[in-house]
ROSE-706741 format. One record per residue: residue in one letter; x, y, z of N, C-alpha, C, O in turn; residue number from 1. Coordinates in nm, 3 decimals, decimal comma, padded with zeros to 5 digits. Each point is the difference from the previous one (the first is absolute). Layout:
NODE  aa      n_u      n_v      n_w     ca_u     ca_v     ca_w      c_u      c_v      c_w      o_u      o_v      o_w    i
NODE   A        X        Y        Z        X        Y        Z        X        Y        Z        X        Y        Z  NUM
...
***
This chain:
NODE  aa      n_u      n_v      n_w     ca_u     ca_v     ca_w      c_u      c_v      c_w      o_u      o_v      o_w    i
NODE   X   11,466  -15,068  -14,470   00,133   00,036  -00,046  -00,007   00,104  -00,111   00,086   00,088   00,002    1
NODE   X  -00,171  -00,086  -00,092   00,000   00,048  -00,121  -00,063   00,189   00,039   00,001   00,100  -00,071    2
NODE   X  -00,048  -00,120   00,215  -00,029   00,145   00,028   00,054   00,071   00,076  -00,007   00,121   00,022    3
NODE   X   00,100  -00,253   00,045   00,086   00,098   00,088   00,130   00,027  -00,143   00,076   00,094   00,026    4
NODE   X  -00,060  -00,134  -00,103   00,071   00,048  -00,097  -00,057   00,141  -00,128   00,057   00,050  -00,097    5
NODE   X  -00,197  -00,029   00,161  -00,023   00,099  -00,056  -00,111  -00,015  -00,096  -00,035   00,106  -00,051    6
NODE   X  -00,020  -00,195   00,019  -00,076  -00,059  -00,113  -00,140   00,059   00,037  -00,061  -00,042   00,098    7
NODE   X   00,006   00,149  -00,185  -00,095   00,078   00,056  -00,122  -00,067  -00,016  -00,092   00,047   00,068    8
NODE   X   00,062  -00,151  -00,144  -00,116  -00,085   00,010   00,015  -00,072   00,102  -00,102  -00,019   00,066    9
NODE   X   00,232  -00,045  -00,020  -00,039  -00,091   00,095  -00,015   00,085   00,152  -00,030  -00,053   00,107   10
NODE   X   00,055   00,182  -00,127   00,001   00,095   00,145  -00,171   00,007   00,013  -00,067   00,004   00,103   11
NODE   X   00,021  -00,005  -00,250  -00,149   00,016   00,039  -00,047  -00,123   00,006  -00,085  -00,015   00,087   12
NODE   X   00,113  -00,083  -00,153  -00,089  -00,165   00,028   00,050   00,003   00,173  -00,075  -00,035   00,091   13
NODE   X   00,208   00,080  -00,072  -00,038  -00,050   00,144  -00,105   00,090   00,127  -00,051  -00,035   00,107   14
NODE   X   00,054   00,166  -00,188  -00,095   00,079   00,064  -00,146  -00,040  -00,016  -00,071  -00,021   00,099   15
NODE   X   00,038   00,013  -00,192  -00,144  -00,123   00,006   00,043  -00,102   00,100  -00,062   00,005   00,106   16
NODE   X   00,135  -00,077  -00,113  -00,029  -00,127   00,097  -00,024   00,004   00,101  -00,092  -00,055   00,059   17
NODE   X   00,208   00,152  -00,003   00,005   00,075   00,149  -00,153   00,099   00,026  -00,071   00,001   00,101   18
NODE   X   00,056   00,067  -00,217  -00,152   00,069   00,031  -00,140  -00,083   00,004  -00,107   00,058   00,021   19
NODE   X   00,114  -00,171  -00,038  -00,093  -00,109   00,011  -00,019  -00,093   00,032  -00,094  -00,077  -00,019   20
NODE   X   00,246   00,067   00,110  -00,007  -00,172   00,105  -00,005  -00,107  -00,101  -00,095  -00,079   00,000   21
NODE   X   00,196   00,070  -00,091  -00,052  -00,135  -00,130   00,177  -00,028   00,025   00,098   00,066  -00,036   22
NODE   X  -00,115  -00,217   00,126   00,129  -00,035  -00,007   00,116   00,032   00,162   00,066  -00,071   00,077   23
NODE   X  -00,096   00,224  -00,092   00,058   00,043   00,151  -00,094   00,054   00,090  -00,116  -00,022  -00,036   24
NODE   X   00,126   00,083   00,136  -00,068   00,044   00,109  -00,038   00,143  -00,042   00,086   00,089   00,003   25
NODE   X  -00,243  -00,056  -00,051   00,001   00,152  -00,039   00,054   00,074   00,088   00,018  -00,017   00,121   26
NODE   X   00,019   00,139  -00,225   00,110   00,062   00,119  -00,005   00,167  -00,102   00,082   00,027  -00,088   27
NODE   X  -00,150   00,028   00,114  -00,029   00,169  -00,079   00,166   00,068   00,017   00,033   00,079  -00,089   28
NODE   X   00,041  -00,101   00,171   00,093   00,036   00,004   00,122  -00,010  -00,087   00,074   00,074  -00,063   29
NODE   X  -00,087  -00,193   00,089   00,126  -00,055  -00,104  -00,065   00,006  -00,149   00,092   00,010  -00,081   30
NODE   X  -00,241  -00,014   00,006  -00,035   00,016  -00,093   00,063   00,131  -00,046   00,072   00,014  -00,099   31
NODE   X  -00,122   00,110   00,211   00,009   00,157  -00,060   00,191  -00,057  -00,039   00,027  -00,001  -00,120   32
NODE   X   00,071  -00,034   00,203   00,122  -00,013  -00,020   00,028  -00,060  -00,161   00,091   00,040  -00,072   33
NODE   X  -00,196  -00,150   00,036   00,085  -00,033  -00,136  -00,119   00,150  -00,107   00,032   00,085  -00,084   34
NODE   X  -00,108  -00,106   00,120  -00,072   00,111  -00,111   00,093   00,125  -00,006   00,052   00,031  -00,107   35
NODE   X  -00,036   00,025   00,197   00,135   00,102   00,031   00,092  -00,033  -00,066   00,049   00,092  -00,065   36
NODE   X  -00,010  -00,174   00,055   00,152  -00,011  -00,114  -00,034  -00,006  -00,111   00,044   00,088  -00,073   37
NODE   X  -00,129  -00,182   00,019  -00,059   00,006  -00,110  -00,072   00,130  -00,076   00,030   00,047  -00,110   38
NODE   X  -00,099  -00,018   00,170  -00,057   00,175  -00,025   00,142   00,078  -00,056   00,009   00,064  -00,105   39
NODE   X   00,121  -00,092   00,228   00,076   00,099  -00,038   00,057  -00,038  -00,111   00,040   00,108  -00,044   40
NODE   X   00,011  -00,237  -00,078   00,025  -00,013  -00,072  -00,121   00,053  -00,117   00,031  -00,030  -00,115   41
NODE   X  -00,161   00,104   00,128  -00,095   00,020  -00,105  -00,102  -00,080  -00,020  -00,061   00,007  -00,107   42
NODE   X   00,022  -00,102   00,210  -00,114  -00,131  -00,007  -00,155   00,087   00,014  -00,061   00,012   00,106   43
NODE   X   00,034   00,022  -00,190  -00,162   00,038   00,010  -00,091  -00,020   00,096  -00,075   00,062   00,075   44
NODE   X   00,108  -00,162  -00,101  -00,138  -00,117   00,080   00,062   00,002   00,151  -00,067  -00,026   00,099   45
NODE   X   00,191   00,058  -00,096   00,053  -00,017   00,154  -00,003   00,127   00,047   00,015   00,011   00,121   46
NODE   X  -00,036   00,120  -00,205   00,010   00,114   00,075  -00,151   00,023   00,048  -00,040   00,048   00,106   47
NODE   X  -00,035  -00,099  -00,220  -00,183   00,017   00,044   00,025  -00,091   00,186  -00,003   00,056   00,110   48
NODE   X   00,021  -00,170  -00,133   00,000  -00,082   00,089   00,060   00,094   00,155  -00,084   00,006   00,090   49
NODE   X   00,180   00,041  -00,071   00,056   00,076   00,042  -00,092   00,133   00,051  -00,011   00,033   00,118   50
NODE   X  -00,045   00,027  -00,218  -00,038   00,094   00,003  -00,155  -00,027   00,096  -00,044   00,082   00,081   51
NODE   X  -00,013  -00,205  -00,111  -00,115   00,006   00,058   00,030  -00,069   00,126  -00,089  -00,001   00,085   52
NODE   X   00,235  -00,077  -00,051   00,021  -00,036   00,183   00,038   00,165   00,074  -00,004   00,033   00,118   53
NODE   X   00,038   00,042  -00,229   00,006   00,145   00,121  -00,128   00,078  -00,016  -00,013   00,089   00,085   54
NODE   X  -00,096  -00,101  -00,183  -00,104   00,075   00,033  -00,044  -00,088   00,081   00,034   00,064   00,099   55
NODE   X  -00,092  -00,176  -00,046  -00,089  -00,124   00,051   00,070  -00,011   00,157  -00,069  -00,032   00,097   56
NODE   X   00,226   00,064  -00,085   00,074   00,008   00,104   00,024  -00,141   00,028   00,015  -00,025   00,120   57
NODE   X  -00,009  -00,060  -00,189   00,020  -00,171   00,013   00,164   00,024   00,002   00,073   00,075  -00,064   58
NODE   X  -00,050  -00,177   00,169   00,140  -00,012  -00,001   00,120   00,104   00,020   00,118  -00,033   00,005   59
NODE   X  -00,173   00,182   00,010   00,027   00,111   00,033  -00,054   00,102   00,049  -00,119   00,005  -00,032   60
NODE   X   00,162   00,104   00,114  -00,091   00,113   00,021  -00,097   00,053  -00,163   00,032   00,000  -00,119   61
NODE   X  -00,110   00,026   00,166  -00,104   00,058  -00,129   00,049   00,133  -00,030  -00,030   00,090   00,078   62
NODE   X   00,099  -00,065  -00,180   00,006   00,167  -00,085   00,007  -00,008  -00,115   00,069  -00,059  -00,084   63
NODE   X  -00,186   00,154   00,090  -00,066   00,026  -00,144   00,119   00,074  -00,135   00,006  -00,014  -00,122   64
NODE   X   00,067   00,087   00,215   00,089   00,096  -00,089   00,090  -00,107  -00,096   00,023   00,033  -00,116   65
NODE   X   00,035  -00,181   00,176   00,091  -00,072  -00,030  -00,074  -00,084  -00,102   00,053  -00,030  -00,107   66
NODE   X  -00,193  -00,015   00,146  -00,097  -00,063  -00,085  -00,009   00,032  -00,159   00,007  -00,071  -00,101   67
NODE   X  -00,033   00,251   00,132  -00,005   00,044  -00,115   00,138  -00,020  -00,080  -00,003  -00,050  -00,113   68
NODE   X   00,131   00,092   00,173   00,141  -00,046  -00,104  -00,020  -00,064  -00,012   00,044   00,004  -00,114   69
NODE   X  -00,110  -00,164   00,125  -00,006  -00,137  -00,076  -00,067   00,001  -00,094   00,037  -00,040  -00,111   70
NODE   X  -00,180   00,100   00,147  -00,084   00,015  -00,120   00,026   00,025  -00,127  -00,042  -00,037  -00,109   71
NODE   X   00,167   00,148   00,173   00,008   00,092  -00,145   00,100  -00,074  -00,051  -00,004  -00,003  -00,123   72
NODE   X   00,118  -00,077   00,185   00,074  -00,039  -00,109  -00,048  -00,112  -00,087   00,048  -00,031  -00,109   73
NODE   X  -00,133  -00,017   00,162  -00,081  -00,131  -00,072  -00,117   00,046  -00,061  -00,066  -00,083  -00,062   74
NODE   X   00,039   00,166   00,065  -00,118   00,116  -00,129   00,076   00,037  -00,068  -00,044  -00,007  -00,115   75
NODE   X   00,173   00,060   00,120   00,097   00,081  -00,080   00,039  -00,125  -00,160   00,034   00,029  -00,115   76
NODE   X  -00,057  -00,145   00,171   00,014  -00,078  -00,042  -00,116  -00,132  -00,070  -00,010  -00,119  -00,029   77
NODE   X  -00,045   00,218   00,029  -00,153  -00,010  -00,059  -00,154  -00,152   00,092  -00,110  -00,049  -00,024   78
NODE   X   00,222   00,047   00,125  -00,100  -00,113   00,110  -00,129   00,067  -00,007  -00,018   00,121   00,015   79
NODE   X  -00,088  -00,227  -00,043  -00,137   00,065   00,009  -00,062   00,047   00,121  -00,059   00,107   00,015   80
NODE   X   00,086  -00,237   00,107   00,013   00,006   00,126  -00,010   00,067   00,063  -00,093   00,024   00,076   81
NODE   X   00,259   00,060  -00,104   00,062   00,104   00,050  -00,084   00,134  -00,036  -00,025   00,089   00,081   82
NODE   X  -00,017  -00,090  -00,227  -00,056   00,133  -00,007  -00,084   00,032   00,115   00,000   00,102   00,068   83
NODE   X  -00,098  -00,245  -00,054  -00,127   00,075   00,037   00,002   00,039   00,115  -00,056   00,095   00,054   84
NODE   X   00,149  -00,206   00,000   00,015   00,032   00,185   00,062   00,143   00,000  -00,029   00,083   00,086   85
NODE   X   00,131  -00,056  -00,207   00,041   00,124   00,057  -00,140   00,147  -00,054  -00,004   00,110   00,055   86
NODE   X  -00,073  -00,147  -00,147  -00,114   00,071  -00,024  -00,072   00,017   00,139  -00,024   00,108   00,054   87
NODE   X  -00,012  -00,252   00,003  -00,084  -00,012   00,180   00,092   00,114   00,092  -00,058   00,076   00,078   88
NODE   X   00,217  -00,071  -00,096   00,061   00,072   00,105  -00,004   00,162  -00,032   00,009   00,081   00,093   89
NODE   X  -00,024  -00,042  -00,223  -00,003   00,168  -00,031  -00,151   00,056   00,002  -00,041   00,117   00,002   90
NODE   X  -00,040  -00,264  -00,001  -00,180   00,018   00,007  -00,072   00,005   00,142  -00,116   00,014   00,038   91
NODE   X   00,275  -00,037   00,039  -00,081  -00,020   00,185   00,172   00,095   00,053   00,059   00,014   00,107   92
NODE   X  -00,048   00,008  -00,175   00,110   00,078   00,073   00,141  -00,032   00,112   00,057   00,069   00,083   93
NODE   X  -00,041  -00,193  -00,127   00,059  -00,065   00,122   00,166  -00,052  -00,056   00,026  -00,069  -00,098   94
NODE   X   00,044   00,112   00,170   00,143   00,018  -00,068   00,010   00,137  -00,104   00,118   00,029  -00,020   95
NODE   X  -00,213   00,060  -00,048   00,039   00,085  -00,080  -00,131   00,120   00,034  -00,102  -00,017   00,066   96
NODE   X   00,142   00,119  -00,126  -00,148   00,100   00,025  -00,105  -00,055  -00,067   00,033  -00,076  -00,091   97
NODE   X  -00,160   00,094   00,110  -00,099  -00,093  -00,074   00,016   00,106  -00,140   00,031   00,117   00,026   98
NODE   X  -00,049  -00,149  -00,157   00,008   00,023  -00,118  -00,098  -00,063  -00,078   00,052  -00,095  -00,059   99
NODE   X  -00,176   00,107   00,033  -00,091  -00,068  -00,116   00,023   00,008  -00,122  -00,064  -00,083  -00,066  100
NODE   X   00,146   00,164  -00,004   00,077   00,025  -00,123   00,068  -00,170  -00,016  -00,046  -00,097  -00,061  101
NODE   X   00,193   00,115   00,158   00,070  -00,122  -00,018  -00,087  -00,122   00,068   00,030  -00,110  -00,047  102
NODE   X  -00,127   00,107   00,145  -00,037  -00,110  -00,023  -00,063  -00,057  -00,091   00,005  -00,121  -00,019  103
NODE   X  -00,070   00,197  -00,046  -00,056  -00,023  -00,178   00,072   00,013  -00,103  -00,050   00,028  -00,108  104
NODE   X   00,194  -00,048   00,125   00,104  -00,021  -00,056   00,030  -00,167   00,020  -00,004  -00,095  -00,077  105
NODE   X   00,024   00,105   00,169   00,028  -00,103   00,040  -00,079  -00,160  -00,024   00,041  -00,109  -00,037  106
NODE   X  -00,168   00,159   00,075  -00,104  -00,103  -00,032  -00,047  -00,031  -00,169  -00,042  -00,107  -00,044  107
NODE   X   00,061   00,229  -00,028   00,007  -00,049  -00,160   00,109  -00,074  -00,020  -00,011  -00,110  -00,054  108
NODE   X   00,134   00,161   00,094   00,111  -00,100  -00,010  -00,040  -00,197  -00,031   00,026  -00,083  -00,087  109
NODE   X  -00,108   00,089   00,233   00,004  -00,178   00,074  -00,139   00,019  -00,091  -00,020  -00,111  -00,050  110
NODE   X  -00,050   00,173   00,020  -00,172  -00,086  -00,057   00,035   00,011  -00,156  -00,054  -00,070  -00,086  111
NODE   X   00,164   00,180   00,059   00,013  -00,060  -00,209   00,026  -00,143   00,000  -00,038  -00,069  -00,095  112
NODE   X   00,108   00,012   00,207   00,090  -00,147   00,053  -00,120  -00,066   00,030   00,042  -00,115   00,005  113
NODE   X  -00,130   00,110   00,012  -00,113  -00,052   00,022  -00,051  -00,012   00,136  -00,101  -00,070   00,009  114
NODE   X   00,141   00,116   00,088  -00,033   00,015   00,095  -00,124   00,030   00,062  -00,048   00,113  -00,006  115
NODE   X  -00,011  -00,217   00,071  -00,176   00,028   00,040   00,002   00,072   00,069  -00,074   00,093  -00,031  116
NODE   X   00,140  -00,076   00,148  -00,011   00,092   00,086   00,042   00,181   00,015  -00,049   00,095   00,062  117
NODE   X   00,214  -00,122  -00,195  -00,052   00,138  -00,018  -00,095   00,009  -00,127  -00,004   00,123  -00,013  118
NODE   X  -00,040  -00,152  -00,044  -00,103   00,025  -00,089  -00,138   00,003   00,062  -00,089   00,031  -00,079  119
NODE   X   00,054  -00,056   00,199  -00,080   00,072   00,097  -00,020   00,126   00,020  -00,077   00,088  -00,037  120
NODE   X   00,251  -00,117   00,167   00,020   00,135   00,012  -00,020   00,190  -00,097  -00,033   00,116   00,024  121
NODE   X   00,080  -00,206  -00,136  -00,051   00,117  -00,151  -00,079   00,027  -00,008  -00,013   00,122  -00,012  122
NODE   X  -00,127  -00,218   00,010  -00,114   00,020   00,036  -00,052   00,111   00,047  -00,080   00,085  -00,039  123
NODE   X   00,175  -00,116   00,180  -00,107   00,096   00,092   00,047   00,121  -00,013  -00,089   00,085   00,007  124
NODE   X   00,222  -00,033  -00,029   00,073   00,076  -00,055  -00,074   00,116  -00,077  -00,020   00,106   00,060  125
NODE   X  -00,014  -00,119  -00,171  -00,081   00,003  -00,117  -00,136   00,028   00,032  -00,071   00,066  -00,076  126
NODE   X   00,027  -00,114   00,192  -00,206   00,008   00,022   00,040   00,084   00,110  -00,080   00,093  -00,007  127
NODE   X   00,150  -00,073   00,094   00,025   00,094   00,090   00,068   00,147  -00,045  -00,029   00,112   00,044  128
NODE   X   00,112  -00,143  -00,128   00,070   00,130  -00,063   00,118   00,034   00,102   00,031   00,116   00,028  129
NODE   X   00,028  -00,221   00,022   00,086   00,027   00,080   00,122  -00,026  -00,070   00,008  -00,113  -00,050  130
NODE   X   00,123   00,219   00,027   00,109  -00,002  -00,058  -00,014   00,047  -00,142   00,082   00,072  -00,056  131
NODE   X  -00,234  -00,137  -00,019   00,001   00,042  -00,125  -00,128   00,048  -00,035  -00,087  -00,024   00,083  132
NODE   X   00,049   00,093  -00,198  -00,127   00,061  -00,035  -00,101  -00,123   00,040   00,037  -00,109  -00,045  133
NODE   X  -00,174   00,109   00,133  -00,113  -00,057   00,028  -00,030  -00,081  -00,187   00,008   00,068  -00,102  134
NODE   X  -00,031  -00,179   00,101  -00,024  -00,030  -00,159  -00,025  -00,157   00,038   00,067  -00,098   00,031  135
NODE   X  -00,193   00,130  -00,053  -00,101  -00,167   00,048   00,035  -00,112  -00,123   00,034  -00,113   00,037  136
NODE   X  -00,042   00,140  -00,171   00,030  -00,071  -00,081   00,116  -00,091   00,005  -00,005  -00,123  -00,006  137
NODE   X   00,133   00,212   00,020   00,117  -00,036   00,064   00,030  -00,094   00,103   00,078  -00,095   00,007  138
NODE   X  -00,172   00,155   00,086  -00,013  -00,102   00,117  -00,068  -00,161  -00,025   00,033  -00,100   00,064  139
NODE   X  -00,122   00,105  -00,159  -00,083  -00,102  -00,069   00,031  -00,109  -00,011  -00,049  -00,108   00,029  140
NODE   X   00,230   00,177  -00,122   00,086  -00,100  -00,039   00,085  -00,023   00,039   00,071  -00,085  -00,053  141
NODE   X  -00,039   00,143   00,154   00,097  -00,118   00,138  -00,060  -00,033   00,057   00,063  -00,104   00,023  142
NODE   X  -00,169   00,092   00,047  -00,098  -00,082   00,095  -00,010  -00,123  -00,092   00,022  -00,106   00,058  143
NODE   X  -00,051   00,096  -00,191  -00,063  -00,097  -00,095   00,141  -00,079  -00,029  -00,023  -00,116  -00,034  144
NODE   X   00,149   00,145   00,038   00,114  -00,094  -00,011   00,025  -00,090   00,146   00,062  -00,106   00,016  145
NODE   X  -00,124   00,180   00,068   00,038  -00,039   00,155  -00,068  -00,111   00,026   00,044  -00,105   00,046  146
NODE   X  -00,227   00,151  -00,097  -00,088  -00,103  -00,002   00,004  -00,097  -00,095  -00,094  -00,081  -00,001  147
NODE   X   00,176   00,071  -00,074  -00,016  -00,101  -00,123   00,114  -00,123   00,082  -00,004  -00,119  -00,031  148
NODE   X   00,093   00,171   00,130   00,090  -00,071   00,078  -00,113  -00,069   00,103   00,015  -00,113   00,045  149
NODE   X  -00,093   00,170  -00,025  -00,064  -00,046   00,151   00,001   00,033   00,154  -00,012  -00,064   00,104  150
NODE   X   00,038   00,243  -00,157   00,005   00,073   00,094  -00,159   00,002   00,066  -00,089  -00,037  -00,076  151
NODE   X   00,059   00,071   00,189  -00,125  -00,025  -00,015  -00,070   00,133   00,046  -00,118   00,026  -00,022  152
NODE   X   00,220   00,067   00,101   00,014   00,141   00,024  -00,081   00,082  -00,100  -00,104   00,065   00,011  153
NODE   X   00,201  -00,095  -00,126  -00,054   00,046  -00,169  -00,107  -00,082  -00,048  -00,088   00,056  -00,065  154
NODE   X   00,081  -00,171   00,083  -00,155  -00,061  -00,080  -00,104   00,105   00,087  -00,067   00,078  -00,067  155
NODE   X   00,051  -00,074   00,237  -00,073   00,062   00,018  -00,003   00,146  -00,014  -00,110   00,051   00,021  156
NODE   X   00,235   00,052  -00,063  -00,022   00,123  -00,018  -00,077   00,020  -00,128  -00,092   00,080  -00,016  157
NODE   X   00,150  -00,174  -00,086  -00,075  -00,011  -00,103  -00,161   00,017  -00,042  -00,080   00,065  -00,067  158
NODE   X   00,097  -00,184   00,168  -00,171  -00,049  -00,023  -00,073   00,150   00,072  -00,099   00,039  -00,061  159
NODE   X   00,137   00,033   00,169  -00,060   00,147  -00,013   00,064   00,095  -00,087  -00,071   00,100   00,005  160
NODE   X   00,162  -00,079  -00,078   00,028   00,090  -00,128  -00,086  -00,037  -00,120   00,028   00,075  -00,093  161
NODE   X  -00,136  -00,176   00,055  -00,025  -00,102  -00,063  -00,170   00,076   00,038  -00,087   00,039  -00,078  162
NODE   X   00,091  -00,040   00,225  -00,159  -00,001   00,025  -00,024   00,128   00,018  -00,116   00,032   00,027  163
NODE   X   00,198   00,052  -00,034  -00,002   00,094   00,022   00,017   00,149  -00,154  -00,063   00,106  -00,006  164
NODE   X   00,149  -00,151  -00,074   00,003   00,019  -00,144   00,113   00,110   00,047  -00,051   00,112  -00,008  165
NODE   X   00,165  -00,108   00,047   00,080   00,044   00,065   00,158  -00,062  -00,089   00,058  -00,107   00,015  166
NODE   X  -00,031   00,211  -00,095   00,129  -00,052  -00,094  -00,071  -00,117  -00,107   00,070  -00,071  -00,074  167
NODE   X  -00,175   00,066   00,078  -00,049  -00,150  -00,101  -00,149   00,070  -00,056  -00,025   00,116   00,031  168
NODE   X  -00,061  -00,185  -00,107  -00,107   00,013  -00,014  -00,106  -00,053   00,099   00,088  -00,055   00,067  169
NODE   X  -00,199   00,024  -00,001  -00,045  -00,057   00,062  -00,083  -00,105  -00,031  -00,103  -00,004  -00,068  170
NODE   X   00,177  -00,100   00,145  -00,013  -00,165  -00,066  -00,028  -00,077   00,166   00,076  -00,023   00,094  171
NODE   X  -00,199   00,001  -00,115  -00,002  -00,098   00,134   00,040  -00,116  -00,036   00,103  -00,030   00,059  172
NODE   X  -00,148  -00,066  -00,145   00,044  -00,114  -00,038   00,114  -00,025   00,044   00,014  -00,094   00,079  173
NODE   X   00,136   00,203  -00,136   00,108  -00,021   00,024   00,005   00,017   00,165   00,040  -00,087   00,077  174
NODE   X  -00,084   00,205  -00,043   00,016   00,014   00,193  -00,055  -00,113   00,027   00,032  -00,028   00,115  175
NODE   X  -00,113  -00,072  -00,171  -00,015  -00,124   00,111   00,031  -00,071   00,055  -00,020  -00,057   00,107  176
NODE   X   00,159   00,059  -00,297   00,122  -00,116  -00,040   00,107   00,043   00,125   00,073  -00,069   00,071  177
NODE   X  -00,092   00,185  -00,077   00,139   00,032   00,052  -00,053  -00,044   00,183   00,065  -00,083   00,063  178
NODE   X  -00,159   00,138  -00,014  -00,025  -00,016   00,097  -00,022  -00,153   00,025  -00,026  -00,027   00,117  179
NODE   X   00,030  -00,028  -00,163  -00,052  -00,136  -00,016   00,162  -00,077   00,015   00,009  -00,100   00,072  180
NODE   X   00,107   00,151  -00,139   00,127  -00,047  -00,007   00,091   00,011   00,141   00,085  -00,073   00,052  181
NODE   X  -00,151   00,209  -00,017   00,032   00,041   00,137  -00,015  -00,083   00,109   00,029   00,040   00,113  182
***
């Protein structure tokens, strides 16, 4: 009652329920339907939600272009989530022209937020020199926030930036740790 009256939390508690079979019959359909209302009142968490049933194509045809408007209004709105997926969509090109600028926009956004995965992504960013000046040090220290989460991507890029003396001094001890965490 409280969502067919508009109540934008309960448009999304019922979109979880419906998106996870807890209670009713999963049903991707009727989920995207309450996330959809909810999103349109400003629900963050419901536009990410949203945004990743039209990139994933759950419960709808798959388009990327529509994905990305979700992203962005729930990045716009500082979702960490949202950044990164929308960092993954300007970093693979899918819904927008590929852009390494804004996807490294995007991904500092979600990894200042703490985000392991884009704080990966920065990583590689940074050791590749893609979007921004090549700068291993840099890279050092987003791999090392990613890995301190338990990324294991980054424990092992590490443990060769480590064995390698690549943005660091050269420390096997530490490449062992890291390889060892991996």
């Amino acid at each position: 009652l409280a969502a067919d009256q508009g109540y934008a939390k309960a448009q999304f508690n019922l979109g979880l329920m419906y998106g996870n079979g807890e209670g009713v019959t999963q049903d991707d359909k009727t989920a995207l339907k309450y996330w959809t209302l909810a999103a349109g009142q400003g629900d963050a968490e419901a536009q990410f939600n949203v945004g990743n049933m039209y990139r994933n194509g759950q419960g709808v045809t798959q388009d990327y272009k529509t994905a990305v408007k979700y992203f962005t209004l729930a990045a716009d709105q500082g979702y960490a989530k949202a950044q990164f997926n929308l960092g993954l969509m300007y970093d693979n090109g899918e819904g927008v022209t590929q852009d390494d600028k804004t996807a490294l926009k995007y991904y500092t956004l979600a990894a200042e937020q703490g985000d392991a995965s884009a704080q990966y992504n920065l990583g590689l960013m940074y050791r590749q020199g893609k979007g921004v000046t090549q700068n291993s040090k840099t890279a050092v220290k987003w791999y090392t926030l990613a890995a301190e989460q338990g990324d294991a991507s980054a424990q092992y890029i590490l443990g060769l930036m480590y064995n390698n003396g690549q943005g660091v001094t050269q420390d096997y001890k530490t490449a062992v740790k890291y390889y060892t965490l991996a």
